[in-house]
N, C-alpha and C positions, 0 to 999 in steps of 0.2 A: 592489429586492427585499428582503425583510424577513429577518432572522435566520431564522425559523420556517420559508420558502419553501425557504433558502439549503440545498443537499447539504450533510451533513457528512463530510469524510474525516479519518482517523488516517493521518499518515504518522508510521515508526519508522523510522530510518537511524540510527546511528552516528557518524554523519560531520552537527555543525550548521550546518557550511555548504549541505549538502544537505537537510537540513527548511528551514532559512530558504526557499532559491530555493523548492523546491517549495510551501509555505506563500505565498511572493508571487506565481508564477505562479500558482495554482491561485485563491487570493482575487483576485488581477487580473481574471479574469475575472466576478467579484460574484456569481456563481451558487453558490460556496462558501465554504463556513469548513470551514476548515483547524485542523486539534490535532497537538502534534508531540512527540517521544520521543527521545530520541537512547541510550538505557535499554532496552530490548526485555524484563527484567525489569520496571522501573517502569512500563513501557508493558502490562504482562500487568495487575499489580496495580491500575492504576483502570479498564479495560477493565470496560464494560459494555453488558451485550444492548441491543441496539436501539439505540443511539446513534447508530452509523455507518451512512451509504449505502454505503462504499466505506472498505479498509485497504487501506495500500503501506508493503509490509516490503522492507527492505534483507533480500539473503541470506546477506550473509556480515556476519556482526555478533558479537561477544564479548559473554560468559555466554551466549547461546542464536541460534544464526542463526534466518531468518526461517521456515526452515520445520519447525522445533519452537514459534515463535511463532507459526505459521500454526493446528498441532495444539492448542495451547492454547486461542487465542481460539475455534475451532472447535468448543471443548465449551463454552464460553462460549453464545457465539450462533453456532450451525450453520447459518443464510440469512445472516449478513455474506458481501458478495463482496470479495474480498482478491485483490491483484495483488503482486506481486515485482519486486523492483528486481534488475538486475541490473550488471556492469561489462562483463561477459565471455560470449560466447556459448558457452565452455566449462562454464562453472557450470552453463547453461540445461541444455544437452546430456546432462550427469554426474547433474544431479537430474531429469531426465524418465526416465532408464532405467533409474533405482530407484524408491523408493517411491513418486513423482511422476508418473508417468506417463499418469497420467489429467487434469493440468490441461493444458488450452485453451493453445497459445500465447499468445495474447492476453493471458492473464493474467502475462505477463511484459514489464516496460519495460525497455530500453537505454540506459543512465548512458554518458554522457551525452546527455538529450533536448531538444529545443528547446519553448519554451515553447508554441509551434501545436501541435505534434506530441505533446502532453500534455494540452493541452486537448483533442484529439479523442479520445484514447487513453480517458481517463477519462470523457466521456461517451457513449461508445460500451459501455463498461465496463457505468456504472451503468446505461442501459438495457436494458440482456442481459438476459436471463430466468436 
């Protein structure tokens, strides 16, 4: 598969042991390339429309969790589809019954995932409507 064919996602987590994996599992499969942030600030400032098929924000991340990163890139390019990392199904729970409330479960992964169970996750993702 050629660059060009290849999905592109942004993953931004905090933690670069966590873009690494993600970044290998995700290219493992050749169907992607993978760009990765561990900055969620630096990750706002080269953010540009139409780049990505797919974002994965870490949520709980210093200077801005993922979902004031979510708010940002969203006035960026408002059709990117953007999922959230999660560690805790507490997090999930506390931000779905505030401002959140309207996202999909789906658009939320569980840290730790296995590398099948992310490949399907994410192309179940990108082909959503």
């Amino acid at each position: 598969m050629t660059n060009e064919e290849k999905r592109r996602i942004l993953v931004v987590d905090d933690e670069p042991d966590m873009t690494l994996l993600f970044k290998m599992a995700l290219e493992s499969d050749d169907s992607f390339t993978v760009s990765t942030f561990n900055d969620p600030l630096i990750a706002l400032s080269n953010f540009k429309a139409g780049l990505y098929d797919l974002i994965i924000l870490d949520i709980k991340m210093p200077k801005m969790d993922g979902f004031d990163l979510y708010q940002e890139i969203k006035k960026i390019d408002s059709q990117v589809k953007i999922c959230f990392l999660t560690a805790s199904e507490m997090y999930y729970e506390e931000f779905r019954k505030e401002a959140y409330c309207s996202l999909d479960r789906d658009m939320f992964l569980r840290k730790p995932i296995e590398n099948k169970d992310l490949l399907e996750k994410i192309n179940m993702i990108i082909r959503s409507n």
